[in-house]
C-alpha positions as a Markdown table, in Angstrom:
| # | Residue | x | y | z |
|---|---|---|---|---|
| 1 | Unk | -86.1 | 52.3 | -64.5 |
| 2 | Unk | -88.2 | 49.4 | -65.4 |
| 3 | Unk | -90.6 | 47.7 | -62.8 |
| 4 | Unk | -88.2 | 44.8 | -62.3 |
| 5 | Unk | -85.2 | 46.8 | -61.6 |
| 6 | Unk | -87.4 | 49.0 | -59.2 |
| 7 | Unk | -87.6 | 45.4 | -57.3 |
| 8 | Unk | -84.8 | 44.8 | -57.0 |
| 9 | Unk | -83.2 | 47.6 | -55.8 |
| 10 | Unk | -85.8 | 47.5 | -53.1 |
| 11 | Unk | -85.3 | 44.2 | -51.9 |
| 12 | Unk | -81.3 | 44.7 | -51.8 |
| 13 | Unk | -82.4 | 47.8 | -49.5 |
| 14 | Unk | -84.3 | 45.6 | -47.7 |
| 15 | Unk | -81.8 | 43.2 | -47.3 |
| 16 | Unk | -79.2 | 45.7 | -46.2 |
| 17 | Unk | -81.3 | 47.5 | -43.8 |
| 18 | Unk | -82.0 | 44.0 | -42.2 |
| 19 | Unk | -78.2 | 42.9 | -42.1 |
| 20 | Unk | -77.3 | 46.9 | -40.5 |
| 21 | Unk | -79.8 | 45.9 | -38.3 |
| 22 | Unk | -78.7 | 42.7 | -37.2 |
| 23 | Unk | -75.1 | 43.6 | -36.9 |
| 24 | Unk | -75.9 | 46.7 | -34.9 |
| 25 | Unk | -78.2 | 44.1 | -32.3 |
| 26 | Unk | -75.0 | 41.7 | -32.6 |
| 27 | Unk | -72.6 | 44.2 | -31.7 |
| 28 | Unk | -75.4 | 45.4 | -29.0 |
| 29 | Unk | -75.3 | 41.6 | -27.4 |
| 30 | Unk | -71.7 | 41.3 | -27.5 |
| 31 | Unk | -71.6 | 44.0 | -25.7 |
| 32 | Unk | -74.3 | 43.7 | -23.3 |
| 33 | Unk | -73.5 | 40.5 | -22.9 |
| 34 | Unk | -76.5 | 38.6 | -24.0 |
| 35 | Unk | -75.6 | 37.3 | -27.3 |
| 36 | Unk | -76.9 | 33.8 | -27.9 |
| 37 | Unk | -74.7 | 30.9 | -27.6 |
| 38 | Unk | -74.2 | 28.1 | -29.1 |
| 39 | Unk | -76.2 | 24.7 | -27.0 |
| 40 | Unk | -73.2 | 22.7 | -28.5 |
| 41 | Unk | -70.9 | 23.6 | -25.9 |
| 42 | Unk | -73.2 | 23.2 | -23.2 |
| 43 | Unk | -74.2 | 19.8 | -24.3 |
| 44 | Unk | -70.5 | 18.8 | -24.8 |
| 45 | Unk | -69.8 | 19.8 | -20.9 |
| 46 | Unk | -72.9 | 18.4 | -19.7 |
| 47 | Unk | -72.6 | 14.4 | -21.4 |
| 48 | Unk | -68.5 | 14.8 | -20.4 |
| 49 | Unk | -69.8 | 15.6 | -16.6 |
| 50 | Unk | -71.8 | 12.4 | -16.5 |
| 51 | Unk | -69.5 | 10.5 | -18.0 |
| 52 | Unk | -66.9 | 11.2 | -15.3 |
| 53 | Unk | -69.6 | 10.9 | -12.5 |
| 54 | Unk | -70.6 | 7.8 | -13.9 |
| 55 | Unk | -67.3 | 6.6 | -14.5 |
| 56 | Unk | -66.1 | 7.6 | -11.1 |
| 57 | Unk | -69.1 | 5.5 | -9.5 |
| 58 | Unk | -68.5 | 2.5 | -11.8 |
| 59 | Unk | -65.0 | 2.5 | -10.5 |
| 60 | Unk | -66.0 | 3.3 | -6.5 |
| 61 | Unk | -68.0 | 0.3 | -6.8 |
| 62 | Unk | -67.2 | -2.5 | -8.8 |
| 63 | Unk | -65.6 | -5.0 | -6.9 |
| 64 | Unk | -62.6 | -6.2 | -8.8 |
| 65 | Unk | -62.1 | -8.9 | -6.8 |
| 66 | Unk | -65.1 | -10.8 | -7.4 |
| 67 | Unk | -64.9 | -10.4 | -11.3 |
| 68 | Unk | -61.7 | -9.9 | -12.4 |
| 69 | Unk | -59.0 | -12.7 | -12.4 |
| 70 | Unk | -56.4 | -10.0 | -10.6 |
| 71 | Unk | -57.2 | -7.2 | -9.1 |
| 72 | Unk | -55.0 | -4.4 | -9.6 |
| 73 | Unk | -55.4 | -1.7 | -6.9 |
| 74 | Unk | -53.2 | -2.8 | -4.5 |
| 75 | Unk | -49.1 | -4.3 | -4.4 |
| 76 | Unk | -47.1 | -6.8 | -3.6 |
| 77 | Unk | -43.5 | -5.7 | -2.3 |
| 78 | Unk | -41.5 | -8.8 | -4.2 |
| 79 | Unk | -38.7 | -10.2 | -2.5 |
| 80 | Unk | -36.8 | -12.5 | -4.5 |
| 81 | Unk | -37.5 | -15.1 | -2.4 |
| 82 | Unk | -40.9 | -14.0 | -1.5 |
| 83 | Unk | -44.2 | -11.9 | -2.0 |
| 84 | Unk | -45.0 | -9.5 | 0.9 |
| 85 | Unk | -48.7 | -8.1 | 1.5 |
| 86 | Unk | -49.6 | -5.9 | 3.9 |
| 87 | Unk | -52.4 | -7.9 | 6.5 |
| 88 | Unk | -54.7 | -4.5 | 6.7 |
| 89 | Unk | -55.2 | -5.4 | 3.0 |
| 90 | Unk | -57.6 | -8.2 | 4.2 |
| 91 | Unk | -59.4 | -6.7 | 6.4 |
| 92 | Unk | -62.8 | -6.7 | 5.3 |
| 93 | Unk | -62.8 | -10.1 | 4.4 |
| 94 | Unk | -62.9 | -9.7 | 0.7 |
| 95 | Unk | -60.5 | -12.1 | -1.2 |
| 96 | Unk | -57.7 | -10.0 | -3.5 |
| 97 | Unk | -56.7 | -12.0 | -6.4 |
| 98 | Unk | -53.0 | -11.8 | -7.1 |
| 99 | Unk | -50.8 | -14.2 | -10.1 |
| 100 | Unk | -47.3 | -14.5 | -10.1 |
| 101 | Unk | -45.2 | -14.9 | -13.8 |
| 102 | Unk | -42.6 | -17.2 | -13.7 |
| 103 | Unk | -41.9 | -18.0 | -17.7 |
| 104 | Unk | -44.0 | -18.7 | -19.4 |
| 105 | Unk | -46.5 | -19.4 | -16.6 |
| 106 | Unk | -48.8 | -16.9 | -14.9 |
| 107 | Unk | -50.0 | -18.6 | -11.7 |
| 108 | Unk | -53.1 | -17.1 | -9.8 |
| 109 | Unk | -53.6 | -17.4 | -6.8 |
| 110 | Unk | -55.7 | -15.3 | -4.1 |
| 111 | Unk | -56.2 | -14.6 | -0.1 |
| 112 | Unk | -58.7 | -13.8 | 2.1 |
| 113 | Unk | -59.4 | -13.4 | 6.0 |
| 114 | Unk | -61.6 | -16.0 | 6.5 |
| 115 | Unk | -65.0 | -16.0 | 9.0 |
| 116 | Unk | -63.0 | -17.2 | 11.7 |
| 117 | Unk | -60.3 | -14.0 | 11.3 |
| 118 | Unk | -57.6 | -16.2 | 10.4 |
| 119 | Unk | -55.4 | -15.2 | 6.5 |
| 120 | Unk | -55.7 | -18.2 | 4.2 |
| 121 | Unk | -54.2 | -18.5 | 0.6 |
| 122 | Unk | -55.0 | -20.8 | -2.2 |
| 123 | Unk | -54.5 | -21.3 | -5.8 |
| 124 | Unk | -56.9 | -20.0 | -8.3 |
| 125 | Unk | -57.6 | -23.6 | -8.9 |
| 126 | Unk | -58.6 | -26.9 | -8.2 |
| 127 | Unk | -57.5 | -30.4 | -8.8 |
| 128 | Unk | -60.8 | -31.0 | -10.7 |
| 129 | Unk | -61.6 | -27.8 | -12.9 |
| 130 | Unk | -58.2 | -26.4 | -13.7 |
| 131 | Unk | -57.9 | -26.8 | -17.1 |
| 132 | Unk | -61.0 | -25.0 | -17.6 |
| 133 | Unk | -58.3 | -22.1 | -15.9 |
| 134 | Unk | -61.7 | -20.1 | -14.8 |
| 135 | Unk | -60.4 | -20.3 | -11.1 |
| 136 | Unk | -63.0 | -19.1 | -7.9 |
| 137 | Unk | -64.9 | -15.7 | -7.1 |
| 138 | Unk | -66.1 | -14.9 | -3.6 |
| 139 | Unk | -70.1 | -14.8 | -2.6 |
| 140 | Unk | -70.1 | -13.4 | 0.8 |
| 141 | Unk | -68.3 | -15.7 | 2.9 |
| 142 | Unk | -67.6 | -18.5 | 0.0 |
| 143 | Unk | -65.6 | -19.1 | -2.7 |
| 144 | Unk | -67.0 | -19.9 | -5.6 |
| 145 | Unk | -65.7 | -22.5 | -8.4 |
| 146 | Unk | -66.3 | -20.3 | -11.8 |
| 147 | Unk | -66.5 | -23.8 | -13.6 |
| 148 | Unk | -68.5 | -26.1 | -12.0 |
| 149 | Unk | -70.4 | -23.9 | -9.5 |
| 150 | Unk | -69.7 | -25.4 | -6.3 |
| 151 | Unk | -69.1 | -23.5 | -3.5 |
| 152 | Unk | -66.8 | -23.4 | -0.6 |
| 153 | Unk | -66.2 | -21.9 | 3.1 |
| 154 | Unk | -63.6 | -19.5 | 3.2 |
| 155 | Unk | -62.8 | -21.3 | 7.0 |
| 156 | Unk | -62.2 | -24.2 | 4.7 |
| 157 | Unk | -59.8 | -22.1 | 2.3 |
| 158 | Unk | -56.1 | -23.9 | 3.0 |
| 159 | Unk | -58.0 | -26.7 | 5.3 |
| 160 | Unk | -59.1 | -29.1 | 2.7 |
| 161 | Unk | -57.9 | -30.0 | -0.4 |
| 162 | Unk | -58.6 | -31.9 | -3.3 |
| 163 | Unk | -61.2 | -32.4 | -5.4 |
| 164 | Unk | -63.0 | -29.3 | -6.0 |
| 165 | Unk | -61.5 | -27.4 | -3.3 |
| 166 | Unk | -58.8 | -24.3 | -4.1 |
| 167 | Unk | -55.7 | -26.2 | -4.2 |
| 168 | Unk | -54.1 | -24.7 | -0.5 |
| 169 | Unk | -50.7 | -22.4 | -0.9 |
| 170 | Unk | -49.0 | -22.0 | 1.8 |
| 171 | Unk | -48.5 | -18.3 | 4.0 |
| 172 | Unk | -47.8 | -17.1 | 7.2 |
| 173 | Unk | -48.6 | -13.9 | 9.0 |
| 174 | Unk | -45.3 | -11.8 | 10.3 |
| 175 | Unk | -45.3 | -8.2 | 11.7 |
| 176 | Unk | -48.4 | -7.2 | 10.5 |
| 177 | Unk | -47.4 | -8.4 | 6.6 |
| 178 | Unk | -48.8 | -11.8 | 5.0 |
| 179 | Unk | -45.8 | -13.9 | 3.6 |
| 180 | Unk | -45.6 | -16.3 | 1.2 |
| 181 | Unk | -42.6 | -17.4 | -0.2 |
| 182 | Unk | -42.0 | -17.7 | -4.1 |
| 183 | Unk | -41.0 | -21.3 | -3.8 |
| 184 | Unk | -44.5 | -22.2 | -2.7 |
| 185 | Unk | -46.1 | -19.9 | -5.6 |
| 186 | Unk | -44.0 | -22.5 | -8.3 |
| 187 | Unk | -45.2 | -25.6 | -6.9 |
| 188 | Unk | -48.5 | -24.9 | -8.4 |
| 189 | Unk | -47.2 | -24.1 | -12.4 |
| 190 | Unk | -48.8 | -27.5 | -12.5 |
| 191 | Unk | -52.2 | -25.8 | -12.3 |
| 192 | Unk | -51.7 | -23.8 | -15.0 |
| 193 | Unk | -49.9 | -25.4 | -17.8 |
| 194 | Unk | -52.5 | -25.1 | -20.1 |
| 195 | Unk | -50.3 | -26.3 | -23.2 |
| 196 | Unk | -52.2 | -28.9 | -24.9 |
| 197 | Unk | -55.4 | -28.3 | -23.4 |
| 198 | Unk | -58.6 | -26.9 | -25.0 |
């Protein structure tokens, strides 16, 4: 047997010796318990984990109200001839943005319980800035024009109108429900016909 033969037989005895080996310390783990696991599994679990904590927090505290156009965790029971809400909704003083499709017209409008405890409703516009259709957000115990900046009491919401004032819609409170009737909601398409403007 020549010298390179000799070497190679060696190393594929090597080789198997090493592979009986590590099966018989595979089989070993698998048995014990103790074989090594793949991290990819573990990572997977752990960025998923934080992405649902993270997601769940996002959603726990981001006020949809302030930065959305409509927020969309609560109903309105629809009557045909009007839109009920329920007055516990407004509660905390925090203005819920609500819109109303009618055609080809989506009017917005919101309410709020004002300083002063009393439920006003208004347009998600003004006489002055609705074609920009940006509408109002609420900093504490304002309501703020999205356009022009200017900012307004909410014991002034469906007091004052004009200008840059939220255009007033009319409500009334009945047995613990907010009213406002659908009639009122369509006398302010004129607010958001935005056909024509840029």
């Amino acid at each position: 047997m020549s010298k390179r033969s000799k070497k190679n037989a060696q190393s594929q005895k090597k080789r198997t010796t090493i592979m009986t080996h590590e099966k018989r310390q595979a089989k070993k783990d698998a048995v014990l318990g103790t074989e090594k696991k793949g991290r990819l599994p573990l990572m997977v679990a752990i960025v998923c984990s934080v992405l649902i904590i993270g997601g769940g927090i996002y959603y726990a505290t981001y006020d949809r109200a302030e930065n959305s156009p409509v927020a969309a965790s609560f109903t309105a029971e629809n009557i045909a001839s009007q839109v009920s809400l329920p007055a516990s909704l407004f509660e905390d003083g925090k203005a819920r943005h609500f819109e109303h499709v009618a055609g080809k017209f989506k009017i917005k409008y919101f309410v709020l319980k004002s300083s002063d405890g009393i439920i006003r409703a208004a347009f998600d516009a003004c006489d002055v800035c609705w074609p920009a259709g940006k509408g109002y957000y609420q900093e504490g115990d304002y309501m703020v024009c999205r356009n022009c900046g200017r900012k307004f009491a909410s014991v002034l919401v469906n007091e004052v109108k004009g200008g840059c004032n939220p255009a007033p819609l009319n409500r009334h409170v009945e047995n613990g429900k907010v009213i406002i009737e659908v009639k009122d909601i369509l006398e302010g398409r004129q607010y958001f016909n935005f056909s024509g403007k840029v």
